[in-house]
C-alpha positions as CSV (number, residue, x, y, z in Angstrom):
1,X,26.0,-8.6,-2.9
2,X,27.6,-9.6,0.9
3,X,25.0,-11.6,2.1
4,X,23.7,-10.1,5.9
5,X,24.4,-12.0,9.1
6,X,22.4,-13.1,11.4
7,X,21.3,-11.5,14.1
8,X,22.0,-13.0,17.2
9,X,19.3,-15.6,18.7
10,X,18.8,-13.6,21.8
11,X,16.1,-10.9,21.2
12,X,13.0,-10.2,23.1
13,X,10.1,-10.2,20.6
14,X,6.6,-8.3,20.3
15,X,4.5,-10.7,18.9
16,X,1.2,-10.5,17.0
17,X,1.7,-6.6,16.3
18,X,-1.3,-6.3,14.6
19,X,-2.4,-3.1,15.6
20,X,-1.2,0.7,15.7
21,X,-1.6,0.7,20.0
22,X,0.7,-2.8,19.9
23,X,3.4,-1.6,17.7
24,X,3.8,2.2,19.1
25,X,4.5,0.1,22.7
26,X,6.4,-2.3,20.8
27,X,8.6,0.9,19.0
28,X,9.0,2.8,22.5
29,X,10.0,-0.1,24.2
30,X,13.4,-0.3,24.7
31,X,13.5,-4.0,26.2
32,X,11.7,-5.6,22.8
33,X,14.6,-5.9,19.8
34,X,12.4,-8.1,17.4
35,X,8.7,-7.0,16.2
36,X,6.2,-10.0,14.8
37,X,3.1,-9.1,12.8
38,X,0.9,-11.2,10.3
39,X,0.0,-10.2,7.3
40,X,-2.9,-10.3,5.2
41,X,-5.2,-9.0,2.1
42,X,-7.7,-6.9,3.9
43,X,-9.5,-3.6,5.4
44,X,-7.4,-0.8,7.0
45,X,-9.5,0.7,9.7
46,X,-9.5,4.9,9.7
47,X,-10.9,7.0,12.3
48,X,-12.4,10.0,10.7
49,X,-14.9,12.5,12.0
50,X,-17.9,13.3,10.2
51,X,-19.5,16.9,10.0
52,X,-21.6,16.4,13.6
53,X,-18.3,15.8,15.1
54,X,-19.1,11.8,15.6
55,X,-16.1,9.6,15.3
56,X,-16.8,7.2,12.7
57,X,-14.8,3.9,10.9
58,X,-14.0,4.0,7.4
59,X,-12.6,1.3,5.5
60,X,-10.7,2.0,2.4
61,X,-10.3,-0.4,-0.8
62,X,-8.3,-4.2,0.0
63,X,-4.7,-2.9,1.1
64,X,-2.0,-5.5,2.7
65,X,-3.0,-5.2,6.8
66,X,-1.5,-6.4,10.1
67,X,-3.9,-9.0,11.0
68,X,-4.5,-12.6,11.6
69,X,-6.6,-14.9,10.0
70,X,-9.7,-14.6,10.0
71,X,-10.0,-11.1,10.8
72,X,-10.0,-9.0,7.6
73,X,-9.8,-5.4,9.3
74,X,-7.3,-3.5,11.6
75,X,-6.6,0.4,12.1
76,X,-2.8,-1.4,10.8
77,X,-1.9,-1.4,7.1
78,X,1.2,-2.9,5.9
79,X,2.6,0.5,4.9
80,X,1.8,2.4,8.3
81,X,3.4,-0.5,9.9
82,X,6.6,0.5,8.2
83,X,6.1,3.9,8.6
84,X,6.3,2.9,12.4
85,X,9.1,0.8,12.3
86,X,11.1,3.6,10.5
87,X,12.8,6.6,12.5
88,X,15.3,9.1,10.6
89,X,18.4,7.2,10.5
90,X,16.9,3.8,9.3
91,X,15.3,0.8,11.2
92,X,14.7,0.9,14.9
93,X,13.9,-2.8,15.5
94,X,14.4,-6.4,13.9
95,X,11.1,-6.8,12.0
96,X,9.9,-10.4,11.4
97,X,7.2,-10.4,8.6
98,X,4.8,-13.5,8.7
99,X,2.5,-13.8,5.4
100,X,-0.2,-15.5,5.6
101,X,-1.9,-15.5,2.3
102,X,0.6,-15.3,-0.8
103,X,-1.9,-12.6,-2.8
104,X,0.0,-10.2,0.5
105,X,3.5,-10.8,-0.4
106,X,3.9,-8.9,-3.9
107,X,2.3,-5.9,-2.8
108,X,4.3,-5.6,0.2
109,X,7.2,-6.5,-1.3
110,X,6.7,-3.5,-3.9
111,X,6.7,-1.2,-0.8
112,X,9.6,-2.2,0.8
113,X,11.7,-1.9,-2.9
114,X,10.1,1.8,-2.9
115,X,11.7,2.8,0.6
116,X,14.1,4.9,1.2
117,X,14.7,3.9,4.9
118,X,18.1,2.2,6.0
119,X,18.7,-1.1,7.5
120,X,20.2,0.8,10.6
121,X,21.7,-2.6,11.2
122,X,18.9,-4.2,11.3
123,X,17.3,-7.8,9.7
124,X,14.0,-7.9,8.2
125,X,12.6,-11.9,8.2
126,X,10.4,-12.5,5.2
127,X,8.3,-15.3,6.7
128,X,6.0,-18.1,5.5
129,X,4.8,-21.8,6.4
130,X,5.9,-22.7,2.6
131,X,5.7,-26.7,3.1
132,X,3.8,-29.1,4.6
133,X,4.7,-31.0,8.1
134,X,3.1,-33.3,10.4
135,X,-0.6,-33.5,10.1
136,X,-1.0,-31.4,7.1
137,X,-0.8,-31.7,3.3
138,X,-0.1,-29.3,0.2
139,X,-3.9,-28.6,0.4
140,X,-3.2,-26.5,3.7
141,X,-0.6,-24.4,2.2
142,X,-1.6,-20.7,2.0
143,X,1.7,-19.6,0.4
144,X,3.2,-21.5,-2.3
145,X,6.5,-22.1,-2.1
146,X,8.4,-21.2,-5.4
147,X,6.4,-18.2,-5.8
148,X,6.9,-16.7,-2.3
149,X,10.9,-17.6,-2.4
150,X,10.9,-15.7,-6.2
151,X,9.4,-12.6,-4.8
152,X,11.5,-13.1,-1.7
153,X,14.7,-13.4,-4.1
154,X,13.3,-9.9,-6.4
155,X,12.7,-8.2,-3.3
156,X,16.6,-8.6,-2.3
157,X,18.0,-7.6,-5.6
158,X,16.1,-4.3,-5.8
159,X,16.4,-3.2,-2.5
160,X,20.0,-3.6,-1.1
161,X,19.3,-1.0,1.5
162,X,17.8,-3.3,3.5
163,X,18.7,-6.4,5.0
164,X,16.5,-9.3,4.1
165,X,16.8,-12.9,5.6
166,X,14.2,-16.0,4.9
167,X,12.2,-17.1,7.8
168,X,10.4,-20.4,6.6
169,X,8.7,-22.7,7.9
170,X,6.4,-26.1,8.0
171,X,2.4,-25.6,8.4
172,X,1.9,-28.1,10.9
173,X,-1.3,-29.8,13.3
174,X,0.8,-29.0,16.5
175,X,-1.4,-32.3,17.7
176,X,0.3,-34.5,15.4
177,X,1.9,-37.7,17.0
178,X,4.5,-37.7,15.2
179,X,7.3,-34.9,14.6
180,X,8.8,-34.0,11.3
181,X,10.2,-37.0,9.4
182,X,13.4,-37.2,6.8
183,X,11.1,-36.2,4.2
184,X,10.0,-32.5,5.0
185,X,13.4,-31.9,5.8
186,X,14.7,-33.3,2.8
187,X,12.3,-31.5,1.0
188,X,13.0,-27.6,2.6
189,X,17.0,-28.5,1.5
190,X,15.8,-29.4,-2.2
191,X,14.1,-26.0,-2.2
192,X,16.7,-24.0,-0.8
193,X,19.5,-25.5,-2.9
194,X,17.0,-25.3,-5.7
195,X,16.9,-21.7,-5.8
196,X,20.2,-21.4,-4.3
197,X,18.5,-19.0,-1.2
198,X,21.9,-20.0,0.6
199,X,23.7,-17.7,-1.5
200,X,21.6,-14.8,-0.9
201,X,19.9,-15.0,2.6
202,X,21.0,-15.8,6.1
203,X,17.9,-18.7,6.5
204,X,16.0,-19.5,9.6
205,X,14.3,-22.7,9.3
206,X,10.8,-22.4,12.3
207,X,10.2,-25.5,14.0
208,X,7.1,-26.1,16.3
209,X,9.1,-27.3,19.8
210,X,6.4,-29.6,20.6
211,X,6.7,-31.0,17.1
212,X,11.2,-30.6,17.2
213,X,11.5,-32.8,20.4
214,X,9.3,-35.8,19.0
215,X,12.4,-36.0,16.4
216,X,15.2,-33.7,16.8
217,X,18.0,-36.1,14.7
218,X,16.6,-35.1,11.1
219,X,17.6,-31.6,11.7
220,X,21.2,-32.0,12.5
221,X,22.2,-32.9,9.0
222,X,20.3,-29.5,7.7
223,X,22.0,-27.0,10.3
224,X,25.6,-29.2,9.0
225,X,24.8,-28.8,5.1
226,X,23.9,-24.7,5.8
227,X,26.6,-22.6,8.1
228,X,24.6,-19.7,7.6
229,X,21.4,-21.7,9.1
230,X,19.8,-21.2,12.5
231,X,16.8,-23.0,14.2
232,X,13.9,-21.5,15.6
233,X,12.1,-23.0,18.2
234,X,8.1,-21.8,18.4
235,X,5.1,-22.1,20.5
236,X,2.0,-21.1,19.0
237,X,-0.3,-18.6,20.8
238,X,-3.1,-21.1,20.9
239,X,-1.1,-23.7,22.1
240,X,-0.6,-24.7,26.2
241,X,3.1,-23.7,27.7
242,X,5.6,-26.1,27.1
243,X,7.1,-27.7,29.7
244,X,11.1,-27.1,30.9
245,X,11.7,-30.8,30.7
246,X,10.5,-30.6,26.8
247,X,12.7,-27.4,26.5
248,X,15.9,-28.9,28.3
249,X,15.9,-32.3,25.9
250,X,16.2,-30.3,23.2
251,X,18.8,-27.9,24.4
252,X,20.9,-31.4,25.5
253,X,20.4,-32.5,21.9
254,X,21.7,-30.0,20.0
255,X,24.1,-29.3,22.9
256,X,26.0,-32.3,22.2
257,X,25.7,-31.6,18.5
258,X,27.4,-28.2,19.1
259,X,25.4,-26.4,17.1
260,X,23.2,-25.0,20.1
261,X,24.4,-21.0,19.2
262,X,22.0,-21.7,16.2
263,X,19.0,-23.0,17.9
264,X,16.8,-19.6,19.2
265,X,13.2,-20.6,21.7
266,X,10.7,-18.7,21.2
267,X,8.1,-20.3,23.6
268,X,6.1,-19.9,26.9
269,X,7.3,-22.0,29.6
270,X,5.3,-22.9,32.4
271,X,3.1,-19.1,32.5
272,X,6.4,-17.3,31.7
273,X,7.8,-16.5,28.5
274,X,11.0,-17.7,27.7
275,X,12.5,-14.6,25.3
276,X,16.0,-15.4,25.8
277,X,17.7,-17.7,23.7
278,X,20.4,-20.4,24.5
């Protein structure tokens, strides 16, 4: 099987599209290429009407939803999302799909071998935070690794109308003094060489900015060992804008290392949103 490119790293994303209102604006909108949503087990959300003609909410059996933790309910379920996404010809956006809980992954997995929709040239990101970084330990991790990059890996083989790539990350405390050392890094390569995920999936590897410019050098040997690697800078929505000076040292960094068409932002900056990547 040819393995997919990349998309570029300039796209203008919808983030958190966790709900039916979000991702119809996020479908119809013709400036947003990328759609974000979380995943979990939980309660899909159905307005029916009853025989007095009240509206009322019904929530069916434990179905994969678009939520984040800990909210367990949304008027979103995993396969009205895709229903969404989907228009006659194939995909209409980039779809980046962030598990949260690994008990999500097979049954959405299953619905995306049963399809029928195209790629339409599009990527779908199958996304976790499979490792531990700074400030956390294997305790923290919701999504084991080898189990989530087997699925990943079935997923790929039944389903070659669709383009799959591997979005995976660290689960970090974005506090942390320190940024990622030799070790996690040395530790994502083991896994991807482990289950060879080089030779099947276009791989970008998410780094928390704040955590990236505390220690920048440890990634330049990954993005060298993998050519079909990119970088993916992220601020999380809880977290304060980051600041341009943070932003420009580590554009300089990889700059110099010329591998700065790999490295995509995906951050506020100062109140505005920086969706274009360098």
């Amino acid at each position: 099987m040819m393995m997919p490119a990349l998309p570029s790293c300039n796209q203008t994303w919808s983030h958190s599209t966790c709900s039916i209102e979000k991702m119809s604006d996020a479908v119809s909108d013709n400036k947003i290429t990328a759609i974000e949503a979380d995943i979990v087990m939980g309660f899909e959300i159905v307005d029916d009407v009853d025989d007095t003609g009240d509206k009322k909410n019904k929530m069916n059996h434990l179905v994969p939803i678009m939520a984040h933790p800990p909210d367990r309910e949304s008027d979103l379920s995993f396969e009205r999302f895709t229903n969404h996404a989907c228009k006659a010809d194939g995909l209409k956006k980039h779809l980046k799909l962030d598990f949260k809980e690994i008990e999500a992954v097979k049954p959405c997995l299953q619905i995306l071998i049963n399809r029928k929709f195209m790629s339409n040239g599009k990527i779908i990101w199958l996304n976790a935070d499979i490792i531990p970084g700074p400030g956390k330990s294997q305790k923290d991790i919701d999504v084991p690794a080898n189990e989530f990059l087997i699925q990943c890996l079935t997923v790929s083989a039944k389903n070659r109308q669709l383009n799959f790539a591997l979005s995976i990350g660290f689960k970090v405390d974005v506090c942390s003094v320190f940024g990622h050392s030799q070790q996690h890094v040395a530790e994502m390569t083991r896994l991807i060489t482990a289950h060879k995920l080089h030779e099947s999936f276009g791989i970008v590897l998410a780094v928390n900015a704040r955590l990236l410019s505390k220690n920048m050098t440890v990634f330049d040997t990954f993005l060298e060992s993998f050519s079909n690697a990119q970088l993916l800078c992220w601020v999380g929505s809880g977290e304060p804008p980051i600041s341009f000076v943070t932003i420009n040292k580590i554009r300089a960094h990889f700059l110099q290392h010329g591998s700065i068409d790999r490295v995509g932002f995906d951050v506020q900056v100062s109140r505005v949103c920086c969706e274009i990547y360098l």
